[in-house]
NUKEDO-189510 format. One record per residue: residue in one letter; x, y, z of N, C-alpha, C in turn. Coordinates in pm, whole numbers, plus 50000, padded with zeros to 5 digits. Layout:
# NUKEDO-189510
aXYZXYZXYZ;...
END
This chain:
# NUKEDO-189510
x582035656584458582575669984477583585673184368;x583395684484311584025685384198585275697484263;x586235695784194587475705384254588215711484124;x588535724984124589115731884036590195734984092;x591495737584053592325739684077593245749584038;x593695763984078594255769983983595955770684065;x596785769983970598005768183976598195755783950;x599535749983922599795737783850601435734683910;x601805739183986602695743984082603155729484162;x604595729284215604605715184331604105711884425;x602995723384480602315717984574600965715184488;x600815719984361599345718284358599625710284289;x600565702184222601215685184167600505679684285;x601295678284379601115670884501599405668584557;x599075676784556597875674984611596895667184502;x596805672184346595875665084301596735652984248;x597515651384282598275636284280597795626684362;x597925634184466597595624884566596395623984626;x595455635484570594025626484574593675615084433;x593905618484347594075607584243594705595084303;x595405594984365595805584184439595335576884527;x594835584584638593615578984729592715576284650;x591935576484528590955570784461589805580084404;x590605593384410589135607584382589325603184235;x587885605984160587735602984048588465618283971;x589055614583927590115622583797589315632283732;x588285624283722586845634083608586505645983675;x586635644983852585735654083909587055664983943;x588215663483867589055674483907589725681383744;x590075693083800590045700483679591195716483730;x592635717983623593395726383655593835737183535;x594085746183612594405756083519595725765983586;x596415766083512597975771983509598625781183359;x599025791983374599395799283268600415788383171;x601375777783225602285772483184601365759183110;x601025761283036600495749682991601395737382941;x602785735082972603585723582974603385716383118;x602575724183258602565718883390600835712383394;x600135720483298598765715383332599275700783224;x599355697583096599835684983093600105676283088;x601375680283163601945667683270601245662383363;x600425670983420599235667383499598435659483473;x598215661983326596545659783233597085643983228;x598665640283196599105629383137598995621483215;x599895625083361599955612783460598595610883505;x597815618083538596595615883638595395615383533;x595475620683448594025622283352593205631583393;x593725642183455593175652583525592625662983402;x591365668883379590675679283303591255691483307;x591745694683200592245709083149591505725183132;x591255732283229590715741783273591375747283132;x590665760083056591435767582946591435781482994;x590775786883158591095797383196590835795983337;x590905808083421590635810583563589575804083584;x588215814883473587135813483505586695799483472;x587295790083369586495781683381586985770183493;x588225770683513588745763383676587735762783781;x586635779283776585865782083895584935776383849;x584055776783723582655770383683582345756783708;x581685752083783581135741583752581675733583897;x582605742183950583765737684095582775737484228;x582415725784292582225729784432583255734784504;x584905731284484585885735384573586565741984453;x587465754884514588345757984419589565762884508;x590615759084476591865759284540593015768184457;x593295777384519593785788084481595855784084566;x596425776984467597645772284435598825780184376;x598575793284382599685800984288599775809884415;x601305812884376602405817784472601685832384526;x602225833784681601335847984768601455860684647;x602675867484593602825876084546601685879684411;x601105867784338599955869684273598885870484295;x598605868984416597485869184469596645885784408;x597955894484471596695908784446596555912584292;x597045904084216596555904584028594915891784061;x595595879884104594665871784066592925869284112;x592905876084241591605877684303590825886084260;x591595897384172590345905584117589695898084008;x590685889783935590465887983826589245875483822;x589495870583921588455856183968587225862984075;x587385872984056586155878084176585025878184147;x584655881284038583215878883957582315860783925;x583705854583927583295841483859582895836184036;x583835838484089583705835584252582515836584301;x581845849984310580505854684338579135848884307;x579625843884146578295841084067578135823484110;x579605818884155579175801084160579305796984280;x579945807084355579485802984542580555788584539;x580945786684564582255777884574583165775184689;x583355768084756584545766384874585725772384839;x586345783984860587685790084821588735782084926;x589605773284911591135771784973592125779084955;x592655784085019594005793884994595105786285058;x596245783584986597485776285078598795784685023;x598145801785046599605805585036599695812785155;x601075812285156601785813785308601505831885310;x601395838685438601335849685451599965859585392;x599185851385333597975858085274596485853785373;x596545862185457595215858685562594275862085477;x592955854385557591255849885553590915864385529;x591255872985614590875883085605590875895885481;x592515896385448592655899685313592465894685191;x591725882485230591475877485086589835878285043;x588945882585214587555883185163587565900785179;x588485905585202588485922285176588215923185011;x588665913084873588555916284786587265908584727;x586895896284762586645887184714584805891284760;x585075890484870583335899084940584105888585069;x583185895885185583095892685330581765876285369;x581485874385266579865865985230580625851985171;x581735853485131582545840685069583185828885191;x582735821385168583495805985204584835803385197;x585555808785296586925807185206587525796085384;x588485789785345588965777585453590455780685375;x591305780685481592855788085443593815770985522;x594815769085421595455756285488597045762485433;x597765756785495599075753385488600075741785517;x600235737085373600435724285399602165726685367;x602875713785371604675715185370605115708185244;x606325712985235606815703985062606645688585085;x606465683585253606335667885246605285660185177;x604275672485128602755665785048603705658084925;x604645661284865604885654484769604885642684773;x605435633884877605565619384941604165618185021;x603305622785030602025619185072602105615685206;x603565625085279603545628885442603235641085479;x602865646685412602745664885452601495665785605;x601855675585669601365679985773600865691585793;x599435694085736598345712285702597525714885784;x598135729385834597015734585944595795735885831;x595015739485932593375746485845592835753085947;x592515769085899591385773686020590635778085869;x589305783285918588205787685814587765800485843;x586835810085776586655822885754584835818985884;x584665831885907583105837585993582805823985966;x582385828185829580815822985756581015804485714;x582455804485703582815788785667581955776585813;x581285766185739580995759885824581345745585866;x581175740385961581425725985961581455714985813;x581095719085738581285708185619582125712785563;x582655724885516583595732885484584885727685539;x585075728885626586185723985697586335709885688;x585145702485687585315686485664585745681285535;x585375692885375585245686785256586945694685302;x587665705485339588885704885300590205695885354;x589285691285542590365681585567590275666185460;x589325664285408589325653985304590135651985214;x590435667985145590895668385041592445668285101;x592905674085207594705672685258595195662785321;x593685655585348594085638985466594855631885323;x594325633085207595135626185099596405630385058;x596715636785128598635640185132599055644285293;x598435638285355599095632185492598055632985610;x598485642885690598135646385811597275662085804;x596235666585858595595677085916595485681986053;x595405696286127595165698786223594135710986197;x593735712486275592735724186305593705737186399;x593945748486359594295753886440594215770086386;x594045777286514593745792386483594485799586413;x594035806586278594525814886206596025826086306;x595715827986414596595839086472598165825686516;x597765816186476599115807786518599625804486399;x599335809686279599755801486163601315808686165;x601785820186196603045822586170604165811786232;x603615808686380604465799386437604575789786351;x603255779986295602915770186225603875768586130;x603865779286029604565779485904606205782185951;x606615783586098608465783986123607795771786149;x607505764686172607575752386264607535742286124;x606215739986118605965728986004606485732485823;x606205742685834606305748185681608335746785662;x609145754185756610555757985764611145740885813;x610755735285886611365727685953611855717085858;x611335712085720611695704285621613035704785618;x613375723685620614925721485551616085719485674;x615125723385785616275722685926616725707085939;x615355700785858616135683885915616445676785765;x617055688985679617385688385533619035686585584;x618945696985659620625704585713621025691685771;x620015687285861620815681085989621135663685937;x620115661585846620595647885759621885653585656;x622245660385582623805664385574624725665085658;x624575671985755625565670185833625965655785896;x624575651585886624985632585973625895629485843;x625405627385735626145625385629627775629785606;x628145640585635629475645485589629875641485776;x629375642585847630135631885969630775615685974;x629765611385873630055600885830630895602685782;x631375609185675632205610085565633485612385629;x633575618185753634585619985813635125607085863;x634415599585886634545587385991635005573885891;x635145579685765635605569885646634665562285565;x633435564485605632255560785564632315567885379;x631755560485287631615565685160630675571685172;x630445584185143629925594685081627965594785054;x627665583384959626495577084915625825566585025;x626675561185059626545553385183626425559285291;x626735564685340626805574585513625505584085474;x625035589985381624045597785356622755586085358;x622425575185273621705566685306621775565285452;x622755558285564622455558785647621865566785718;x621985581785730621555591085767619935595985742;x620195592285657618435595185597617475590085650;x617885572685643617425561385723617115562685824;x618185566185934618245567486093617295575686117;x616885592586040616395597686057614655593586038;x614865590485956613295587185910612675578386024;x613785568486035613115552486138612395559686287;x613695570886326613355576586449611825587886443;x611705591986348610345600686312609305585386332;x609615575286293608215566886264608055556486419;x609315556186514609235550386595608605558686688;x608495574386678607875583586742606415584986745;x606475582986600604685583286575604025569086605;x605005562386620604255542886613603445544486764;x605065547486834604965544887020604125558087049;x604255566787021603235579787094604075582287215;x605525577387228606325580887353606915600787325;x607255600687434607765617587435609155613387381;x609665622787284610925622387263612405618487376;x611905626987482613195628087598612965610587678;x611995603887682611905590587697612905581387561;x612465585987488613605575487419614925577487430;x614715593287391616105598687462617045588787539;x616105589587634616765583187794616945570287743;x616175559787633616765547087593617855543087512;x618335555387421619185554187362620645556987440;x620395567087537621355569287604621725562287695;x622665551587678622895542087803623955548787874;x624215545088010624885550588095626445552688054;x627195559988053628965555488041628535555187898;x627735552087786628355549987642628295560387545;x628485557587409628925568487341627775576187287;x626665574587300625725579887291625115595787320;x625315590487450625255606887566626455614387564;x627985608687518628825617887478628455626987384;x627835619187290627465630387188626515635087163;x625135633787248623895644187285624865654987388;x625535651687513626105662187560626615673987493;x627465666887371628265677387301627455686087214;x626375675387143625155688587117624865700087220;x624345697487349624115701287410625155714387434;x626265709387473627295720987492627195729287402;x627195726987252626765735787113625925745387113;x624605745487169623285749787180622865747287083;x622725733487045622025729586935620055726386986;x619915729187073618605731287095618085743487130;x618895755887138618965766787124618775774786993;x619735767286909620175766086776618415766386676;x617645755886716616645750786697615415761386704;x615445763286817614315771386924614715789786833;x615905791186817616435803786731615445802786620;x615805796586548615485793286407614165795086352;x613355786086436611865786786456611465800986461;x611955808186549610945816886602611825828586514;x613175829286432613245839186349612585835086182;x612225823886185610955819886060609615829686103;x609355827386184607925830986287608155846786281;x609385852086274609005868386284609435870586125;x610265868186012609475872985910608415866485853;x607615855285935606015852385851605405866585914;x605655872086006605245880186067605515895286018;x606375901885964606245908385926605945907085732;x605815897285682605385899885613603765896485581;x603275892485693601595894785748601365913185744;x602625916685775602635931185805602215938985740;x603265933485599603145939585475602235943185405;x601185926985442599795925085367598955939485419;x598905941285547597985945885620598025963285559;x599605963685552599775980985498599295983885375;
END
């Protein structure tokens, strides 16, 4: 399966990084980016094939992955709409706010297109990408693109009308537990802990507890309940979260991500 790639961007680093990594042959991928200092760097580390335009990114592509930021979209689809047509190709779209729908309004209604959204964690080859697909997209469609995102982490299947939640949830949530590992950090710092040190710890703690989650398959509020021993200092200070509305705090956050993915779905539509 041959894959073209247009944008040259940190997520589209990430991804053909990290299928180069899982073991996709280098030969069968191929990018194209206006910045030709990003295609490359690309070309250098991975040995990845240097597209010299749109159209030839699309020629010759069973998949072509459309990697450049939402706001170009309504320059760049006209401009690839012809090459699109003539080579029949798997279209991926992984920009945020640009639905299935507005993208085969330009492209034709007859196109293959499978829409994902994956998180800045693809860089570390943890990222976590919805995928729903267009009418006409079929079961292999969807199989050749969870292939291509299982190599920078995790996939789900889930309906296009949930992606706004999706993208407060998975897409936003990087930086909420960006915040909340600082703050463990400058708590530390309070507590006399050095600076470099208390942030390592923090990072740590955080991470161990994400992987002891995914190891055990336990519900969060179960460990909860193990960490919190009776009388100790533990539950003093989930309480005092608690008193905060720091799960309020949380539940806020999310769902004001979720209403401007939402109105700017809006935007598209006007």
């Amino acid at each position: 399966m041959r894959i073209g790639c247009i944008g040259a961007g940190n997520m589209a680093s990430a991804i053909l990084r990290g299928l180069v990594a899982g073991g996709k042959d280098a030969g069968d991928l191929c990018v194209y980016d206006i910045n030709p200092d990003k295609m490359r760097e690309l070309s250098r580390d991975c040995g990845i094939s240097l597209a010299s335009s749109e159209e030839d990114a699309i020629c010759g592509a069973d998949v072509v992955i459309l990697a450049v930021k939402p706001q170009v979209y309504g320059s760049l689809l006209p401009r690839i709409r012809d090459a699109i047509r003539r080579t029949r190709p798997l279209v991926i779209s992984i920009a945020a706010g640009k639905s299935i729908a507005g993208i085969l309004q330009v492209l034709g209604e007859d196109i293959h297109i499978v829409r994902v959204m994956p998180n800045i964690n693809a860089k570390v080859g943890e990222a976590i990408t919805a995928i729903c697909a267009s009418p006409l997209a079929g079961e292999a469609d969807v199989a050749a693109a969870r292939n291509i995102f299982n190599a920078i982490g995790e996939t789900v299947l889930l309906d296009e009308s949930k992606f706004s939640g999706y993208a407060a949830l998975a897409g936003a949530a990087p930086a909420y537990t960006f915040l909340f590992i600082d703050a463990l950090a400058e708590a530390g710092v309070r507590q006399g802990i050095p600076r470099d040190l208390s942030l390592r710890i923090a990072r740590q703690t955080v991470l161990g507890s994400a992987v002891l989650l995914r190891e055990t398959g336990a519900h969060p509020r179960l460990l909860l309940d193990e960490v919190c021993s009776p009388g100790g200092i533990t539950v003093e200070g989930v309480l005092s979260l608690q008193r905060d509305g720091m799960e309020a705090a949380v539940v806020d956050a999310v769902q004001a991500a979720c209403d401007r993915d939402a109105r700017l779905m809006a935007g598209e539509k006007r």
